[in-house]
C-alpha atoms as one frame of an Amber mdcrd trajectory, in Angstrom:
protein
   0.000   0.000   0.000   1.592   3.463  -1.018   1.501   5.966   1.681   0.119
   9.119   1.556   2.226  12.758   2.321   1.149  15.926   2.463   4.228  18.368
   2.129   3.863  21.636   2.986   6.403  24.634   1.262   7.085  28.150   1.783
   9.655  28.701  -1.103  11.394  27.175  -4.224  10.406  23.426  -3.257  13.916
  21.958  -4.112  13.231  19.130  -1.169   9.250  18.835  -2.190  11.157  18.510
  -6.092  13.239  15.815  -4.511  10.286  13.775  -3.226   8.029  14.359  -6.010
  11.020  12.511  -8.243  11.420   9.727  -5.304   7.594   8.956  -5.870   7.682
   8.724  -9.672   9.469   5.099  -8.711   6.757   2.879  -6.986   9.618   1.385
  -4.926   9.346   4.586  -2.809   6.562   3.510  -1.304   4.729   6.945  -1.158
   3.071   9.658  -2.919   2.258  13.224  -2.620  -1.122  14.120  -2.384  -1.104
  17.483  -2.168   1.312  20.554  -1.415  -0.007  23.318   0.844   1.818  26.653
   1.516   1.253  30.188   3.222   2.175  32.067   0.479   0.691  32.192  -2.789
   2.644  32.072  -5.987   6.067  30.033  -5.145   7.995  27.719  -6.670   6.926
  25.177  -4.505   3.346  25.644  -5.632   4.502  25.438  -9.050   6.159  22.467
  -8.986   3.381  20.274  -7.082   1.227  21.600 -10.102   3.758  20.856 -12.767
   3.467  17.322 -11.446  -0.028  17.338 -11.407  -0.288  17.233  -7.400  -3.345
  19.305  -5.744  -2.260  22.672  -4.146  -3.797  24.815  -1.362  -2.959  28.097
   0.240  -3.577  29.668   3.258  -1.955  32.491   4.597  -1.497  34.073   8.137
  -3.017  37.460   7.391  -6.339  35.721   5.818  -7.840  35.013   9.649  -8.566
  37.079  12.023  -5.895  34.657  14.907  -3.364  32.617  14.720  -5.889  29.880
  16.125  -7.958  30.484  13.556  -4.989  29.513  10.631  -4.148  26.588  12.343
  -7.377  24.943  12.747  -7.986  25.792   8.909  -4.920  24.533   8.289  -5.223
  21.184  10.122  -8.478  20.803   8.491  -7.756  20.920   4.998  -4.368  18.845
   5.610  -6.712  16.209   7.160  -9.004  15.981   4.483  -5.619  14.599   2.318
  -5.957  11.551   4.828  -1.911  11.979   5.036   0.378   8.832   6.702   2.929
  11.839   6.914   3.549  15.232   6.762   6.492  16.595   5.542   7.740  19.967
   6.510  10.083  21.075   3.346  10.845  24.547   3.886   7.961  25.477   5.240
   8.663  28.927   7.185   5.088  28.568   9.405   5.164  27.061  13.084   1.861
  25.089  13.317   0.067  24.974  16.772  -1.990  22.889  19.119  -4.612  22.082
  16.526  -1.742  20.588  14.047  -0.216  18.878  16.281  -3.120  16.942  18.388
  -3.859  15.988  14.690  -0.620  14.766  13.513   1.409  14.766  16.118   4.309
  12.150  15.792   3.437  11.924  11.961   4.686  15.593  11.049   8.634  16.109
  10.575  10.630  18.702   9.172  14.195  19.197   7.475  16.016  22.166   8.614
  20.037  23.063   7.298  22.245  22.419  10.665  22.523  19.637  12.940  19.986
  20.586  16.128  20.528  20.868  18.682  23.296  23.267  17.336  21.690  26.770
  15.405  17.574  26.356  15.300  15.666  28.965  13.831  15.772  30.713  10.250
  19.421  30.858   9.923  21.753  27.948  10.427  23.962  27.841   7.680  24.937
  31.835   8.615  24.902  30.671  11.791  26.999  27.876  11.982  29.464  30.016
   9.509  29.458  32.877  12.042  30.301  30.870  15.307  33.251  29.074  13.224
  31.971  25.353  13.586  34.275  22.833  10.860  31.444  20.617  10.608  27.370
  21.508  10.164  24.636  19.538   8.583  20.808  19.020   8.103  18.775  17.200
  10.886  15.286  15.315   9.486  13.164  15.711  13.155   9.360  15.241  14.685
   8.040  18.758  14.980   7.067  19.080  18.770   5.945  22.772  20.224   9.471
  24.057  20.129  11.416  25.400  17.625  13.182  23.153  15.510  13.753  21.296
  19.204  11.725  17.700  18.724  12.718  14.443  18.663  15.707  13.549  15.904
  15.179  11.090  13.053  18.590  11.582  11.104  21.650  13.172  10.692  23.782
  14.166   8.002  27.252  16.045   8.323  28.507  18.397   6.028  31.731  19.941
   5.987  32.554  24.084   6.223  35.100  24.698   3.944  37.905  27.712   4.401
  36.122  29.765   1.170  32.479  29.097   2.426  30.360  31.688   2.063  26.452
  31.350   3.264  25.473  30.901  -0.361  27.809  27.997  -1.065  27.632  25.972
   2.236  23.386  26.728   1.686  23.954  24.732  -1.175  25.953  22.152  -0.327
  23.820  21.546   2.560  20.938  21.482   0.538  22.386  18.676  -1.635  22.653
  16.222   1.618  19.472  17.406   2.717  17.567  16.217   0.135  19.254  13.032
  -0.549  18.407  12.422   3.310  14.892  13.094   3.274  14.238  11.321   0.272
  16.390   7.740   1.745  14.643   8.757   5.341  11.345   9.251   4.662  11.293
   6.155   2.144  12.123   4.235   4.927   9.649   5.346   7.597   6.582   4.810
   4.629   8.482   1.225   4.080   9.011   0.429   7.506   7.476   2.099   9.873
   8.791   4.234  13.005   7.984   4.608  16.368   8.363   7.881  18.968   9.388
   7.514  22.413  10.021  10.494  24.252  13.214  11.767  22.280  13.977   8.367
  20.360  12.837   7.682  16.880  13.196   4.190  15.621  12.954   2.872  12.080
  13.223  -0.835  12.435
């Protein structure tokens, strides 16, 4: 049975382009279903309609609370019936309603290896505090930010040149090849939370 995902996109979509490719090849084991975002006209969008993948947008400023987003938000993510939700550049922090809904089945990529530089900024981050190693972590969202239980790892060196720009990139490159070979294997296999430890048998 092919799982169902949901991704959800702020920006270009060069991870949702990643999985959108990964699901072309029934071996995958999953497909998107539909890409959401809270801002009209990306890339992101683009691409999910490109591949033919239903879109949806819903934007802060269109409800009167933050409350009021969320539960939208949750609802119309629901009605996808998604196994997972993936979290590719998505520049939103969802709130109680998301996550009593898909709590423990909603993970996100983000460019440095947590607990080290959270937030919107790790690869300027991690160049400005002079680290010789950063990374992308693949994570369950919890309430924090960019704080909940780790899935996978990937290291990538900081070169003497780097600027933001390049080590963004390079970061980028393992990031998607991780999410892709991670989230393959929790449709495949299956994965269970406990407290801070993910396991994918």
């Amino acid at each position: 049975m092919t799982a169902r995902l949901v991704v959800l996109a702020s920006g270009s979509g060069t991870l949702l382009q990643a999985l959108l490719e990964a699901a072309r090849d029934r071996s995958f084991g999953a497909s998107v279903v539909a890409v959401g975002s809270d801002r009209p006209g990306v890339e992101g969008l683009a691409r999910a309609e490109r591949a033919g993948v239903p879109t949806f947008v819903h934007s802060v400023k269109e409800f009167a609370t933050r409350e009021e987003w969320d539960a939208a938000l949750t609802e119309r993510v629901a009605a996808y019936e998604p196994d997972l939700v993936v979290s590719a550049g998505f520049l939103k922090l969802v709130g109680k309603s998301f996550l009593a809904r898909f709590g423990g089945r909603y993970v996100n990529s983000h460019n440095s290896l947590l607990p080290a530089f959270p937030g919107m900024h790790g690869p300027r981050d991690a160049l400005a505090y002079g680290v010789r190693v950063t990374g992308a972590t693949l994570f369950v969202v919890d309430e924090g930010v960019d704080a909940g239980p780790i899935i996978a790892q990937v290291a990538v060196p900081v070169e003497d040149d780097d600027t933001v720009e390049s080590l963004t990139e390079r970061i980028k490159v393992a990031e998607r090849r991780q999410l892709v070979s991670v989230v393959g294997r929790m449709v495949r296999e299956g994965f269970t939370v406990e407290g801070r430890k993910v396991t994918i048998p």
